[in-house]
C-alpha positions as CSV (number, residue, x, y, z in Angstrom):
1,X,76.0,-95.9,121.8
2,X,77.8,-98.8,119.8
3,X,81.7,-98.9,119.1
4,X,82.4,-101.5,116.6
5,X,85.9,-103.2,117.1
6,X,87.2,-105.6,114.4
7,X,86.5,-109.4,114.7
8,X,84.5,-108.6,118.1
9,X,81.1,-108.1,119.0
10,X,79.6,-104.2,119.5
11,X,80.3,-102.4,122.8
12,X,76.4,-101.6,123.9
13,X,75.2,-98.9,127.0
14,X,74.5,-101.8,129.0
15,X,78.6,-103.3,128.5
16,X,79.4,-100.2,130.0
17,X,76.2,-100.4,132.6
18,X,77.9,-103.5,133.9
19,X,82.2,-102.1,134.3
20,X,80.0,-101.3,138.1
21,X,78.4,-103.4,140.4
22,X,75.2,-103.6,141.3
23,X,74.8,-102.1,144.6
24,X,71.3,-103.9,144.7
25,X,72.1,-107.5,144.8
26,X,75.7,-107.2,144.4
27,X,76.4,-108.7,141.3
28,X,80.2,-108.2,140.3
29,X,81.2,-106.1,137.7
30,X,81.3,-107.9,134.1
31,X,77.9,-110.1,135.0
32,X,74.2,-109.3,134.4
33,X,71.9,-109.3,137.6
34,X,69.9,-111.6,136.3
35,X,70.9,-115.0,135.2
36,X,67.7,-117.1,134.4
37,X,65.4,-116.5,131.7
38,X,66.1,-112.9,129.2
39,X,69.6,-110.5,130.9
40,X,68.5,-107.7,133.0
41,X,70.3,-105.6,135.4
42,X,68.6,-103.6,138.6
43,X,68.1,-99.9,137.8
44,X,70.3,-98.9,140.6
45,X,73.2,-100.5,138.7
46,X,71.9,-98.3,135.9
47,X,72.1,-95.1,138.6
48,X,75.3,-96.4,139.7
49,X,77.0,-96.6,136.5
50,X,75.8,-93.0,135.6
51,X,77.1,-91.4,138.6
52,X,80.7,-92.9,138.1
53,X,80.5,-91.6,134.2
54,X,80.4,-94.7,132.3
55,X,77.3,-94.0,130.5
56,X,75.6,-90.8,130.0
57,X,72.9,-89.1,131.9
58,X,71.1,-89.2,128.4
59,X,71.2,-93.1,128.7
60,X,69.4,-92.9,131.8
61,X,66.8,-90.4,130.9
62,X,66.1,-92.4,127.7
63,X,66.0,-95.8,129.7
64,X,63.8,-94.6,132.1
65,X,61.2,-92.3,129.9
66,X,59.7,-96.4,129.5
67,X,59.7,-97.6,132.9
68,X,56.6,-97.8,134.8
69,X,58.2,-98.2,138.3
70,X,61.6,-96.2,139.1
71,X,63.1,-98.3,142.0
72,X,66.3,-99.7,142.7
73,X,64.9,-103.0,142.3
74,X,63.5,-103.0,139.0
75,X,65.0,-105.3,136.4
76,X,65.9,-103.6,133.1
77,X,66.4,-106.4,130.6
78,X,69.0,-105.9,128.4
79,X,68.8,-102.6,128.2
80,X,65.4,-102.5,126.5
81,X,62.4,-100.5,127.6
């Protein structure tokens, strides 16, 4: 999902992903998990941000059709497979 808004960059899955925090490590709301090295969040900000509506469950069944561990834990970065 991408809304363009003039003069700004596109809103992605993964803005919306992190409007929660990640009940994993904590990070606040606005801030990847991850901070060296390529983004990432923790899938169970992924699971948390479904569960209050901000993305879809079809975001999350297409995010993690490509993972090869489903934990909490797990680091998805960027939103990519």
């Amino acid at each position: 999902m991408s809304v363009v808004i003039p003069d700004r960059q596109p809103v992605t899955t993964v803005d919306f992903v992190r409007l929660a925090n990640c009940p994993h490590c904590w990070q606040r709301a606005g801030k990847p998990c991850t901070v060296a090295g390529s983004l990432g969040d923790h899938l169970a900000r992924w699971l948390r941000a479904e569960r209050r509506g901000l993305i879809g469950y079809e975001d999350l069944v297409t995010l993690m059709a490509g993972l090869d561990i489903i934990a909490g834990h797990v680091i998805v970065r960027s939103g990519a497979r």
